[in-house]
C-alpha positions, 0 to 999 in steps of 0.5 A: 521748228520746236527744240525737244529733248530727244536723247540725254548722253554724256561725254565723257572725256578722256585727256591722253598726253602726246609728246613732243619729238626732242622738245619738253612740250606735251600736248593734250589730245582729249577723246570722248566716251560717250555715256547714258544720261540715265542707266536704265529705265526702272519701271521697265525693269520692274515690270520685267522687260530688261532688254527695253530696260537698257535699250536707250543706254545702249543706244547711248553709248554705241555711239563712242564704241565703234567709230565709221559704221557702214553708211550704206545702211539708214542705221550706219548713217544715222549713226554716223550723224549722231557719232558727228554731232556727239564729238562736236557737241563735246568739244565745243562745249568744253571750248567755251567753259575753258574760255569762260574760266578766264574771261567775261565776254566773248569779245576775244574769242577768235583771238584765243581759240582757233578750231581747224575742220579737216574734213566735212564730217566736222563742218557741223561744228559751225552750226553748234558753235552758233547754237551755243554762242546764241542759244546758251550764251546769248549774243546776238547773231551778228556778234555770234557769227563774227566771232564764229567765222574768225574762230574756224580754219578748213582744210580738205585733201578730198577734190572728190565725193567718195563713192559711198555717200555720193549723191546720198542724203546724210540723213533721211531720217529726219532725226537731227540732234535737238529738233522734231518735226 
């Protein structure tokens, strides 16, 4: 498999504070939008076709405005997929620039961040992790899954598949973020 480029979308994020009840702590829970790495493609405009113009914007951002599309459909999982990596992809991100701040190696990694999946969805946040701990960061794999496996904590309520996606790929496309064929 060959890393290419497909889409560039930016995550944009949103910080809400969130209160405590009877207590002076405020928490952050930070939210993404998603955005389009280019607004519009100009030769497209300027040969007059303004609907593909905007198309890959559009495409872009839909990905943050309406969350659970309907996964009986190949679009409605594809989306969901792109809706889940997007999500992971910025968080993890922006973990590791604000460990990064305050320090050199990664060697104290899983004692500062501790990432808690709630629900399969998430689970590609693993995958991401290692992506950029070995990828972009450069530690070897060992180190990378060391670290990656103290770091993560997984909770489920679901002792069952749900109805709708039993027995269904997740993608049957075979667009996954960051690959081709």
């Amino acid at each position: 498999m060959v890393w290419q480029e497909a889409d560039r979308v930016l995550g944009v994020p949103y910080d809400t504070p969130i209160a405590g009840f009877h207590t002076a702590t405020v928490n952050t829970l930070r939210l993404w939008a998603a955005r389009a790495g280019d607004e519009f493609d100009f030769s497209l405009f300027n040969a007059g076709d303004y609907v593909r113009a905007v198309q890959a914007k559009n495409a872009s951002e839909v990905i943050s405005k309406v969350l659970y599309p309907n996964d009986n459909f190949e679009a409605g999982r594809e989306l969901r997929l792109r809706q889940e990596y997007f999500f992971v992809a910025c968080s993890i991100h922006d973990i590791i620039y604000r460990y990064k701040k305050s320090h050199n190696t990664f060697a104290q990694l899983s004692s500062k961040i501790a990432i808690q999946l709630n629900d399969t969805h998430p689970a590609i946040a693993i995958a991401e992790l290692m992506r950029v701990l070995v990828d972009e960061e450069e530690l070897t794999w060992e180190a990378a899954w060391k670290q990656t496996v103290a770091c993560f904590g997984y909770t489920t309520t679901r002792c069952c598949p749900r109805p709708s996606s039993a027995g269904r790929s997740r993608s049957s496309s075979g667009s996954s973020p960051g690959t081709s064929r």
